[in-house]
DSSP file (Angstrom, degrees, kcal/mol; ACC not computed):
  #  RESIDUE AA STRUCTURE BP1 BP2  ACC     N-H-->O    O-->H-N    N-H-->O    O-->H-N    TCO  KAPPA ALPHA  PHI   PSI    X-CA   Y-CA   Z-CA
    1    1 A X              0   0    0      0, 0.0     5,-0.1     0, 0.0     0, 0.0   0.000 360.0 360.0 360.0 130.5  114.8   96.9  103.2
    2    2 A X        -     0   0    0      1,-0.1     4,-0.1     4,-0.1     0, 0.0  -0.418 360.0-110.9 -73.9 177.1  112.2   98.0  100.6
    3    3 A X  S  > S+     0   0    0      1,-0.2     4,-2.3     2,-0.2    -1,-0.1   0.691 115.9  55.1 -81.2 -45.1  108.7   97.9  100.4
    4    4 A X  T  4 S+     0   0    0      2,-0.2     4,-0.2     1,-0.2    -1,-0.2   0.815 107.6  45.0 -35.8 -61.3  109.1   95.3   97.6
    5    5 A X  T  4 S+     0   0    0      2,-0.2    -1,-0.2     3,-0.1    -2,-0.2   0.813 111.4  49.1 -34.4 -58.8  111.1   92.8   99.4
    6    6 A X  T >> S+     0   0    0      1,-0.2     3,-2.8     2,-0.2     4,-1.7   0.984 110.6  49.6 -67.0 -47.6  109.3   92.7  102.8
    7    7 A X  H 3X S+     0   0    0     -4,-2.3     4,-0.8     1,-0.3    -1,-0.2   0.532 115.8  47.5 -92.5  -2.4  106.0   92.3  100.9
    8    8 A X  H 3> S+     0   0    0     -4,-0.2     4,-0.7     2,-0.2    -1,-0.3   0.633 114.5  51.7 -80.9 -20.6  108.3   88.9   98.5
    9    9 A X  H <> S+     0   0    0     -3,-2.8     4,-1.4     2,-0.2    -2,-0.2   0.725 107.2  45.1-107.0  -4.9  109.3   87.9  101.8
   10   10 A X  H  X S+     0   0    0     -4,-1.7     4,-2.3     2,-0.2     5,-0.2   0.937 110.4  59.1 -83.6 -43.3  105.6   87.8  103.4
   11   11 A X  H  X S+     0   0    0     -4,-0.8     4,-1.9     2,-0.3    -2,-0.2   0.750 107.2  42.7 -43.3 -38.9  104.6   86.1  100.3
   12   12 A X  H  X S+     0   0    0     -4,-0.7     4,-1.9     2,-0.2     5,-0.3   0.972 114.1  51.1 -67.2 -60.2  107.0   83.2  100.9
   13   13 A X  H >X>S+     0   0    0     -4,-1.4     3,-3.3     2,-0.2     4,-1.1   0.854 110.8  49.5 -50.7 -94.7  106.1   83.2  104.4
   14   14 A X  H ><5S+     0   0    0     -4,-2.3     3,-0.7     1,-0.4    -1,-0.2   0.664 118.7  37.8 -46.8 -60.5  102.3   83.0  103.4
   15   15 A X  H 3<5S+     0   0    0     -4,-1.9    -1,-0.4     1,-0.3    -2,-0.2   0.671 111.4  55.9 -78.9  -9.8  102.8   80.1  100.9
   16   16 A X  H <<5S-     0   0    0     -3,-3.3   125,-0.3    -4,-1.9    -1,-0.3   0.748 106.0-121.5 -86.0 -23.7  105.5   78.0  102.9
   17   17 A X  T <<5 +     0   0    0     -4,-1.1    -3,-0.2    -3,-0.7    -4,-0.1   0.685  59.1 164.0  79.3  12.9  103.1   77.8  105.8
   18   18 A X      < +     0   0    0     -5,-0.6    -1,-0.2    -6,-0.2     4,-0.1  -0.272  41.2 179.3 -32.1 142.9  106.2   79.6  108.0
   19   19 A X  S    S+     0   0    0      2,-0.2    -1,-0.1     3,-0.1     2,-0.1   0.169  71.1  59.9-126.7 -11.9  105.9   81.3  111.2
   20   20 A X  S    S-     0   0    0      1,-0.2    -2,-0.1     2,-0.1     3,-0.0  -0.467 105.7 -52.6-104.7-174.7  110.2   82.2  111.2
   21   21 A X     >  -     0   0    0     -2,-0.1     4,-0.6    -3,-0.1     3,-0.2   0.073  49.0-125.9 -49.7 149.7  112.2   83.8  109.3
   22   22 A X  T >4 S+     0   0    0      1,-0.2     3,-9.9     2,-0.1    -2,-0.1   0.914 115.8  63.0 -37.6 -83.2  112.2   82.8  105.0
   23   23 A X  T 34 S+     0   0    0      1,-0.3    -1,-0.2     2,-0.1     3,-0.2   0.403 102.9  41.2  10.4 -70.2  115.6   82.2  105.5
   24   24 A X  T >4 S+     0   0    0     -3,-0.2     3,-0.9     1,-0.2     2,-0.7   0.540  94.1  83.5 -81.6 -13.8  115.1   79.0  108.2
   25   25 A X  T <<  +     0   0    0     -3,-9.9    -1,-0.2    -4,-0.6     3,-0.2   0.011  40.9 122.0 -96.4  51.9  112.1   77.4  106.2
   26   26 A X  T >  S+     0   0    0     -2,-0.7     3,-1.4     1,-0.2    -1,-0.2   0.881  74.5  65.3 -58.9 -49.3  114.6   75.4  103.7
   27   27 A X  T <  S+     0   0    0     -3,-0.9    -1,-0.2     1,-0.2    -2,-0.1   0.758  95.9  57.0 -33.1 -42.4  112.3   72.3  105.5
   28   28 A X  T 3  S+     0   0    0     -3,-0.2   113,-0.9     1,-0.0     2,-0.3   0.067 109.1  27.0 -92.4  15.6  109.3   73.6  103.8
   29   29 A X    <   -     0   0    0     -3,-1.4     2,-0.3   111,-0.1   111,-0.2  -0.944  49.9-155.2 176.4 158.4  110.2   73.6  100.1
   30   30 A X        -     0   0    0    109,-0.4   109,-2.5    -2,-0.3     2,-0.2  -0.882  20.7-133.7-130.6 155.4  112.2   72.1   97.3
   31   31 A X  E     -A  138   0A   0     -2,-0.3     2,-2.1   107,-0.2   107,-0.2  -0.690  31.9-104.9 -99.0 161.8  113.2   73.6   94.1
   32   32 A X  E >   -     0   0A   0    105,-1.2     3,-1.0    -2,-0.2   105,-0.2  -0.780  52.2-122.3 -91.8 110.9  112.9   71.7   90.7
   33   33 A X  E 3  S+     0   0A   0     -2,-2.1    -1,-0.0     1,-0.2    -3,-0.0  -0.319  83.1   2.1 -46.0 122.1  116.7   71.0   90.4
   34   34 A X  E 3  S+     0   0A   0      1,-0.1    -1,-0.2    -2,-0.1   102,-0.0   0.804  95.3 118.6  39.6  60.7  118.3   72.3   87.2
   35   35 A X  E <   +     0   0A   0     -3,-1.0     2,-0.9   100,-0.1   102,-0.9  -0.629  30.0 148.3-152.7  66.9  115.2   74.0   85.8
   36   36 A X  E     -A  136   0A   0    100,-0.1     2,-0.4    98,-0.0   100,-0.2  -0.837  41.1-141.0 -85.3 110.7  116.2   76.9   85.7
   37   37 A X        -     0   0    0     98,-1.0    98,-0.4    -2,-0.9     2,-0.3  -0.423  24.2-166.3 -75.9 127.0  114.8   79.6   82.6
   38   38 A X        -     0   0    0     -2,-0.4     9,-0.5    96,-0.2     2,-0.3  -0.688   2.4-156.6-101.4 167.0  117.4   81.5   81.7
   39   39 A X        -     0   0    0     94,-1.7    94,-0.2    -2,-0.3     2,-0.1  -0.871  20.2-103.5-147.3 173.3  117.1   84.6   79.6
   40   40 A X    >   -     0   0    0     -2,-0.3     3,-2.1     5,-0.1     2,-0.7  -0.357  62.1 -68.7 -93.3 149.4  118.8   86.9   77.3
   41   41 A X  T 3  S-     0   0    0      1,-0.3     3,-0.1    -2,-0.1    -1,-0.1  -0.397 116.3  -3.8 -36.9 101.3  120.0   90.3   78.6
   42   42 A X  T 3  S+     0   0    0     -2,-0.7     2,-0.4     1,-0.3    -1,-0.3   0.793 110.1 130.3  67.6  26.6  117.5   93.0   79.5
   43   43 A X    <   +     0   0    0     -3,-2.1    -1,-0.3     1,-0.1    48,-0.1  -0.842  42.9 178.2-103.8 151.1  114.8   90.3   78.3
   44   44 A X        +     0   0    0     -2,-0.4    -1,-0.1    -3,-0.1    50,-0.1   0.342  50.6 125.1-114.3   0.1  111.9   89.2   79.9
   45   45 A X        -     0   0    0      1,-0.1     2,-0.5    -5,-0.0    -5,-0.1  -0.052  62.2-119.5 -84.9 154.5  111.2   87.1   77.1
   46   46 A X        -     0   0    0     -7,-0.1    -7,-0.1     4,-0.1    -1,-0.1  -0.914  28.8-140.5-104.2 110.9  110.6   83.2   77.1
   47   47 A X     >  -     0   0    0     -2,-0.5     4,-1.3    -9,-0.5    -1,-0.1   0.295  23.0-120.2 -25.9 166.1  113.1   80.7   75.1
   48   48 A X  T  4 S+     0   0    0      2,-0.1     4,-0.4     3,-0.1     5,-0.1   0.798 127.9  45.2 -70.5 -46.4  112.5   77.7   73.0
   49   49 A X  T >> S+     0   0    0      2,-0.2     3,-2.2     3,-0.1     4,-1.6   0.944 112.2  54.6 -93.1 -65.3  114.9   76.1   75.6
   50   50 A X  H >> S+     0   0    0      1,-0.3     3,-1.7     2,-0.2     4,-0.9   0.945 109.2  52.3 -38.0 -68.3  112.7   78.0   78.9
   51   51 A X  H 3X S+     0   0    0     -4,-1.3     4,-0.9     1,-0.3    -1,-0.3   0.323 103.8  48.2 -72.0  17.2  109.8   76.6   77.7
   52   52 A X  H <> S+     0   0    0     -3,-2.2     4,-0.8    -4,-0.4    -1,-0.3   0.789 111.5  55.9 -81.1 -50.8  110.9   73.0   77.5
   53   53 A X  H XX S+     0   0    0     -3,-1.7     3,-2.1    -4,-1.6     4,-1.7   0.939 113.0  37.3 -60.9 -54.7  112.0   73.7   80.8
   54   54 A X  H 3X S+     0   0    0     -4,-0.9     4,-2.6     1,-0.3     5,-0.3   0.925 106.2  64.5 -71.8 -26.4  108.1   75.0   82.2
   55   55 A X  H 3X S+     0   0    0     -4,-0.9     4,-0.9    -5,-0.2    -1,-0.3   0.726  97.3  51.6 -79.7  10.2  106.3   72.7   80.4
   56   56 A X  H <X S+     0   0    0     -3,-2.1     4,-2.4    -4,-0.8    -1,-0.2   0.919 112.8  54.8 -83.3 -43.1  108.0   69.8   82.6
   57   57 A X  H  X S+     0   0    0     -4,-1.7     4,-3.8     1,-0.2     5,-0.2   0.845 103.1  49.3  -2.5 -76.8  106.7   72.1   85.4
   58   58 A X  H  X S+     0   0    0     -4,-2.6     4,-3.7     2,-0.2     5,-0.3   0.932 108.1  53.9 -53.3 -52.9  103.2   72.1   84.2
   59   59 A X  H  X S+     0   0    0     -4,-0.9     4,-4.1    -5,-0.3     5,-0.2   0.993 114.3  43.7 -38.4 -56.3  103.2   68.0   83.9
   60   60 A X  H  X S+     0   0    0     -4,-2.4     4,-1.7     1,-0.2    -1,-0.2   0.986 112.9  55.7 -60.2 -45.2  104.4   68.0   87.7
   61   61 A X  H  < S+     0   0    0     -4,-3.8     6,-0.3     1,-0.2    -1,-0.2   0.899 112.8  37.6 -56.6 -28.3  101.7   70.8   88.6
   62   62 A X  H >< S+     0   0    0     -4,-3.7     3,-0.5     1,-0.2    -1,-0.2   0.913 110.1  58.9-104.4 -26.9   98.7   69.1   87.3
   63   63 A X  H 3< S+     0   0    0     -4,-4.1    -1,-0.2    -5,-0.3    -2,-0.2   0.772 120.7  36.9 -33.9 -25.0  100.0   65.5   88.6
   64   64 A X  T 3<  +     0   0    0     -4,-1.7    -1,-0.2    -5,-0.2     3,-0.2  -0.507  68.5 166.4-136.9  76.4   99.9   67.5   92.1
   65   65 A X  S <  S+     0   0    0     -3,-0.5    -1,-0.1     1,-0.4    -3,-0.1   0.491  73.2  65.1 -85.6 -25.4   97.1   69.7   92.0
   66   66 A X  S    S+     0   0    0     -4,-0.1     2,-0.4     2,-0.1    -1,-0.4   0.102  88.6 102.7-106.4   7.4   97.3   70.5   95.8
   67   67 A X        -     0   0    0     -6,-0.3     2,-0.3    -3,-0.2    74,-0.1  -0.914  50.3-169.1 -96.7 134.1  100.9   72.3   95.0
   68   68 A X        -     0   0    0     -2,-0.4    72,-2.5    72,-0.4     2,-0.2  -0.862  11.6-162.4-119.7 157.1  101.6   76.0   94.8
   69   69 A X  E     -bC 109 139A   0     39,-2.8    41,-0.8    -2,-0.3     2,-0.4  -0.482   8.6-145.9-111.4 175.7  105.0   77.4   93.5
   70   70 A X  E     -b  110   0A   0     68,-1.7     2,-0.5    -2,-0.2    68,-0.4  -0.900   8.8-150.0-103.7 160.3  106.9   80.4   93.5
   71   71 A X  E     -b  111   0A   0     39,-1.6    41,-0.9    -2,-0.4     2,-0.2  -0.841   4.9-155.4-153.9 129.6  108.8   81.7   91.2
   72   72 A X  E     -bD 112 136A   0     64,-3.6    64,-4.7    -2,-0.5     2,-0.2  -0.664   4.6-148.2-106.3 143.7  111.6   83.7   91.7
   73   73 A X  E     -bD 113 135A   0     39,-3.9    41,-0.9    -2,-0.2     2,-0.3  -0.576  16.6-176.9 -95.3 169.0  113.4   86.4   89.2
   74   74 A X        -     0   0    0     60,-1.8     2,-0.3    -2,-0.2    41,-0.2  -0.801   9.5-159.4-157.8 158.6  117.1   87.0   89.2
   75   75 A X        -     0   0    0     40,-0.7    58,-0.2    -2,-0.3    43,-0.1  -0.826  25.9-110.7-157.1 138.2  118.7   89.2   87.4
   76   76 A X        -     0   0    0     -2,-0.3    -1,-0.1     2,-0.1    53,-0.1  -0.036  56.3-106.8 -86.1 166.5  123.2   89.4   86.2
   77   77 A X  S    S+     0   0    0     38,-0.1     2,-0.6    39,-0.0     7,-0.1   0.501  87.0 109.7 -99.5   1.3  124.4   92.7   88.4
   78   78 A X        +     0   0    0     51,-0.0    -2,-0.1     6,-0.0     0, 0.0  -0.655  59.2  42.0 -82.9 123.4  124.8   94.9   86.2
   79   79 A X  S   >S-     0   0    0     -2,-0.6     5,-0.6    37,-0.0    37,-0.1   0.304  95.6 -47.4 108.7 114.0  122.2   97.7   86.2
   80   80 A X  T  >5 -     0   0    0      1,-0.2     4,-5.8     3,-0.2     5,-0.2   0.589  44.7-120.7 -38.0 169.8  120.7   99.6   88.6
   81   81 A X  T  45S+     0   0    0      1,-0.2    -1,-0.2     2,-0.2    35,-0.2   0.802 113.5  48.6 -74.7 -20.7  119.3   98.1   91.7
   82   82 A X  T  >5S+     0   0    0      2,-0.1     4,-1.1     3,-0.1    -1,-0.2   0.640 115.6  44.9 -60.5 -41.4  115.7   99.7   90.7
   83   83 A X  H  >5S+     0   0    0      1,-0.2     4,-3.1     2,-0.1    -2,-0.2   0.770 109.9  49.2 -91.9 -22.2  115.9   98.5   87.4
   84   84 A X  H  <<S+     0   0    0     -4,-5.8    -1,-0.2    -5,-0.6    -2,-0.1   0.439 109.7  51.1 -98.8  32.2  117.1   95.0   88.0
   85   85 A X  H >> S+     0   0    0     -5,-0.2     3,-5.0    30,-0.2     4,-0.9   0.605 113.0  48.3-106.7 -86.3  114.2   94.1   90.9
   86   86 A X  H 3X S+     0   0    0     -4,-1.1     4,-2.5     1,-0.3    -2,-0.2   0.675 115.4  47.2 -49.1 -27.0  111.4   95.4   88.3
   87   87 A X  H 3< S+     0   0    0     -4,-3.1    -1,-0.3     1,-0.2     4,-0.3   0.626 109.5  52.3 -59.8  -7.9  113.4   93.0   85.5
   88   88 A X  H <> S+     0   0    0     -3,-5.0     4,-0.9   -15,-0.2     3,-0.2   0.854 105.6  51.4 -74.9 -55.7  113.3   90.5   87.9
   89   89 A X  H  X S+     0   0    0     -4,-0.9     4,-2.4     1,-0.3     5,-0.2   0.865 110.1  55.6 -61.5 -42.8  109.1   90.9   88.5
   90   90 A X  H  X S+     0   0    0     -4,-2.5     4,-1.2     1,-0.2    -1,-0.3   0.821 106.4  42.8-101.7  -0.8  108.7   90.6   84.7
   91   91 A X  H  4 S+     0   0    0     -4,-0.3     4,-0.4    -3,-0.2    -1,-0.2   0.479 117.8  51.3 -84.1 -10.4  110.6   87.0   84.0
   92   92 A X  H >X S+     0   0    0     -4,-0.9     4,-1.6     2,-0.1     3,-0.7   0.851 112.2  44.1 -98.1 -13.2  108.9   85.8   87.0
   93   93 A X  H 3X S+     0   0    0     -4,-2.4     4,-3.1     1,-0.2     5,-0.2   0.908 108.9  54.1 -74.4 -26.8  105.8   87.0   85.6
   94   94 A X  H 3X S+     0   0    0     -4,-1.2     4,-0.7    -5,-0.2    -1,-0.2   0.663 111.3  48.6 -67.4  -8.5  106.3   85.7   82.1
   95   95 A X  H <> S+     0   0    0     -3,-0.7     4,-1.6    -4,-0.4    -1,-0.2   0.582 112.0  45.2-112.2 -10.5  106.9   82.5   83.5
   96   96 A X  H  X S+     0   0    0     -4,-1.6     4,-1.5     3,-0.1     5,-0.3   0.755 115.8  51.6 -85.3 -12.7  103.8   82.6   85.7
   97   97 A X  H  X S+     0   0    0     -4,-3.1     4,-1.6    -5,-0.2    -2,-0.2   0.893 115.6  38.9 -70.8 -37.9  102.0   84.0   82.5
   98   98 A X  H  X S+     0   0    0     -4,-0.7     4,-1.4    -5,-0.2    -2,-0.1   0.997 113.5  54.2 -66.2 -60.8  103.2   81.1   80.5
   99   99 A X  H  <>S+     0   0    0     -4,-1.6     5,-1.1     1,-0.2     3,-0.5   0.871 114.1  48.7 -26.6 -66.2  102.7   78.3   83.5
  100  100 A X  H ><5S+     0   0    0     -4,-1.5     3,-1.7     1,-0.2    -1,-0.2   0.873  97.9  60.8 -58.6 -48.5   98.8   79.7   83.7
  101  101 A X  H 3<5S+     0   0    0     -4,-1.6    -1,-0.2    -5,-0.3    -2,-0.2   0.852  97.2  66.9 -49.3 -24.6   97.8   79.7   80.1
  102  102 A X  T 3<5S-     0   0    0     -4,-1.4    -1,-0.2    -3,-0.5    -2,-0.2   0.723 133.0 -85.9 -89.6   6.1   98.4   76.1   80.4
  103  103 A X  T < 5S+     0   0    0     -3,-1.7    -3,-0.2     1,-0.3    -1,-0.1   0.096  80.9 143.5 133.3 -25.1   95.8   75.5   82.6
  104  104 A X      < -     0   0    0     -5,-1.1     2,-0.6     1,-0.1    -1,-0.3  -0.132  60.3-113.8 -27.2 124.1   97.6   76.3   86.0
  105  105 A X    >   -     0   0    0      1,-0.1     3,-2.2     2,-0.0     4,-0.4  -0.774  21.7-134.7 -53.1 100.0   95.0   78.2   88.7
  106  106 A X  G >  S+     0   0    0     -2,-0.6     3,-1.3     1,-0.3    -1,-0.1   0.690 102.0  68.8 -25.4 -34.8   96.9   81.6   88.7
  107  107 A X  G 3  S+     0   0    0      1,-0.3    -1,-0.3    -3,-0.0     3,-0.2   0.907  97.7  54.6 -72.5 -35.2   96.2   81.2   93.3
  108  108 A X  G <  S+     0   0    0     -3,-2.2   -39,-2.8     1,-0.2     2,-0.5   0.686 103.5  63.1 -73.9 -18.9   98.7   78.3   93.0
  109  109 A X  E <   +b   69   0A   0     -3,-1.3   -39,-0.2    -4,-0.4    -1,-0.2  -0.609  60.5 176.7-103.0  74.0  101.5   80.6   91.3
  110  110 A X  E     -b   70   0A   0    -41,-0.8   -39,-1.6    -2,-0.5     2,-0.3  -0.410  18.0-140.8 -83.8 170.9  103.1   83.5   93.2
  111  111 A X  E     +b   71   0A   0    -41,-0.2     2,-0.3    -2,-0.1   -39,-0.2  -0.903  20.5 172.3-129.4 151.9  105.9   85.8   91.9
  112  112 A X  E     -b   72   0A   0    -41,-0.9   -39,-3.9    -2,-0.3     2,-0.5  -0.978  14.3-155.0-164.0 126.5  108.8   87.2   93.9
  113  113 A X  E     +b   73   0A   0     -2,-0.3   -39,-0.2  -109,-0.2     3,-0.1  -0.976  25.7 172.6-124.1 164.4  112.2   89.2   92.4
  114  114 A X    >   -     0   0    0    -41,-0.9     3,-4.5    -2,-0.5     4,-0.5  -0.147  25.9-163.0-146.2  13.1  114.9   89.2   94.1
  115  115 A X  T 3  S-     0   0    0      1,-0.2   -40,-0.7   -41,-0.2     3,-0.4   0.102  87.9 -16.3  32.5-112.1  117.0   91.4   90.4
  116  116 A X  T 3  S+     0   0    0    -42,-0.2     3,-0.4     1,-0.2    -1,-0.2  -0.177 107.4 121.0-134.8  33.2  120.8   90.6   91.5
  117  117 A X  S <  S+     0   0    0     -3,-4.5     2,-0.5     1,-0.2    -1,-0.2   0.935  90.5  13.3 -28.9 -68.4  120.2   89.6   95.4
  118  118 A X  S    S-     0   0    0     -4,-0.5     2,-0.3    -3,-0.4    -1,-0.2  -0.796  83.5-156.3-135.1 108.0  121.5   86.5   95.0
  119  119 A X        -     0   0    0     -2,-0.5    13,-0.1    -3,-0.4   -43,-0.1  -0.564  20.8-132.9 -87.2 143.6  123.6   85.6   91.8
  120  120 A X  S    S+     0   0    0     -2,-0.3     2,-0.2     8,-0.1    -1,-0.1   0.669  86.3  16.4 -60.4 -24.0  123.9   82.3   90.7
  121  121 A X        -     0   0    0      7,-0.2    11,-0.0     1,-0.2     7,-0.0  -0.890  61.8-134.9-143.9 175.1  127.6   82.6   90.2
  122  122 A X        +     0   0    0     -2,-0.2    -1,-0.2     2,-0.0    -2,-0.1   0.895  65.3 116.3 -97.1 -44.3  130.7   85.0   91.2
  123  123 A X        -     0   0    0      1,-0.2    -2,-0.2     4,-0.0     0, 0.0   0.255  60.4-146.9 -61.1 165.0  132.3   85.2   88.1
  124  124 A X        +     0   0    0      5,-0.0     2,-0.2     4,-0.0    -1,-0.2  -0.273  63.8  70.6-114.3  24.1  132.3   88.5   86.8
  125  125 A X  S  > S-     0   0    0      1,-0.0     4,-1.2    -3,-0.0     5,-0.1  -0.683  94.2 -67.1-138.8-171.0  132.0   87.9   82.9
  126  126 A X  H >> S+     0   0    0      2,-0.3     4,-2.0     1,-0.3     3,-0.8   0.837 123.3  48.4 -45.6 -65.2  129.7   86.9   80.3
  127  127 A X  H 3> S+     0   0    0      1,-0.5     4,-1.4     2,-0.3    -1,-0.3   0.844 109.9  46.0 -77.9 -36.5  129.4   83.6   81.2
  128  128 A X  H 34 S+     0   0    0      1,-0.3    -1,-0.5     2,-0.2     4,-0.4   0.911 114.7  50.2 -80.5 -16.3  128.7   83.8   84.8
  129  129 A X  H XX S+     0   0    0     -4,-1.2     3,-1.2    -3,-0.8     4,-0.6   0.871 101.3  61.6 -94.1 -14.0  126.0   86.7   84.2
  130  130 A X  H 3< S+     0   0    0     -4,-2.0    -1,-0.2     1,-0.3    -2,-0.2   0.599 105.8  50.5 -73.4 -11.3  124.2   84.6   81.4
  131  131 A X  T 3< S+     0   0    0     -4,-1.4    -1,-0.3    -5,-0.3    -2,-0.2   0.611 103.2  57.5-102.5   4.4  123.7   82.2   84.4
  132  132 A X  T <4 S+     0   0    0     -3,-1.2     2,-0.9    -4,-0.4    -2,-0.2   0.265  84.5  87.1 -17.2 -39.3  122.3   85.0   86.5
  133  133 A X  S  < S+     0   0    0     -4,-0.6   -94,-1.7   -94,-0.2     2,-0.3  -0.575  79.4 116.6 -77.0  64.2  119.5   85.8   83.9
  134  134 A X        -     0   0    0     -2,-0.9   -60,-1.8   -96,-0.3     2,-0.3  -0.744  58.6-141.8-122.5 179.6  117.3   83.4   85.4
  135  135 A X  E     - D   0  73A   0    -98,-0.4   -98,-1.0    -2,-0.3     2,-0.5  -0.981  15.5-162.4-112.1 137.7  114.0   82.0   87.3
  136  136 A X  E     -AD  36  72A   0    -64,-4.7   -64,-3.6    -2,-0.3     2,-0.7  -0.910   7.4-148.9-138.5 141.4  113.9   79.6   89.5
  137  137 A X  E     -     0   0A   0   -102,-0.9  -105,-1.2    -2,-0.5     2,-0.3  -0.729  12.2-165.1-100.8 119.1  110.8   77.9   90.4
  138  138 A X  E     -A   31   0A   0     -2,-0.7   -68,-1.7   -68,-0.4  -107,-0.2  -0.670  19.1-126.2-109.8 163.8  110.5   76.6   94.0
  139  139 A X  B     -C   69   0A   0   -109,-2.5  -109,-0.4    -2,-0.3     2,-0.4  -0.568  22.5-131.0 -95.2 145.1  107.6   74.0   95.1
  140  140 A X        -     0   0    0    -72,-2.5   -72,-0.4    -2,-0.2     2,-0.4  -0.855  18.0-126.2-105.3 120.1  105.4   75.0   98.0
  141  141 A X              0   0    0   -113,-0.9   -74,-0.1    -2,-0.4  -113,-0.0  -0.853 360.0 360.0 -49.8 117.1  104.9   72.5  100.7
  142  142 A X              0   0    0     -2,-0.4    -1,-0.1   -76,-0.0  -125,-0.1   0.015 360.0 360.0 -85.0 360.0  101.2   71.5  101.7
């Protein structure tokens, strides 16, 4: 496993409050259901349509001040395995870049890619890798 990985998967571990494996701490966190940001091919770039999506985020983050996030990048499979972890690292950073300008404390947001780990769908065509170009942002337990 790269260096990259271990050091996504201590970062989960850190913020979930874990002592196991990621994997087992499903108990320790929820995702915001079908708020996903999706992107464009080889873009890191934010939509009109993403950012509808973070600024419901943001509402929920400053209603719960005491919350921390991740947010994880994904990446369609196409493209090496090098290129699609660092494409991963810069849509989850553009959406912790966006999330933070809006007032967020940057220590409440970590970033984690995971390129074309775990795709969102099997299909093998357009459709299923334009649902593959995503984030998804999961909520941090307290």
């Amino acid at each position: 496993m790269n260096k990259k990985v271990l050091g996504a998967l201590g970062v989960l571990l850190m913020l979930s409050g874990c002592s196991h494996s990621a994997v087992k701490c499903e108990g320790f966190k929820e995702e915001f259901r079908h708020d996903e940001v999706l992107f464009s091919t080889g873009k890191a770039e934010l939509t009109p349509e993403g950012k509808k999506v973070l600024d419901k985020q943001i509402a929920w983050l400053k209603e719960n001040p005491k919350k921390k996030i991740i947010v994880e990048g994904y990446t369609d499979p196409r493209g090496t395995e090098a290129y699609n972890m660092k494409l991963g690292e810069k849509r989850a950073d553009a959406v912790k870049n966006y999330i933070t300008k809006a007032g967020i404390n940057p220590n409440r947001v970590a970033v984690v890619s995971l390129g074309e780990t775990e795709l969102a769908t099997t299909q093998n065509t357009p459709k299923g890798w334009a649902e593959d170009r995503r984030t998804v942002t999961v909520i941090v337990t307290d």
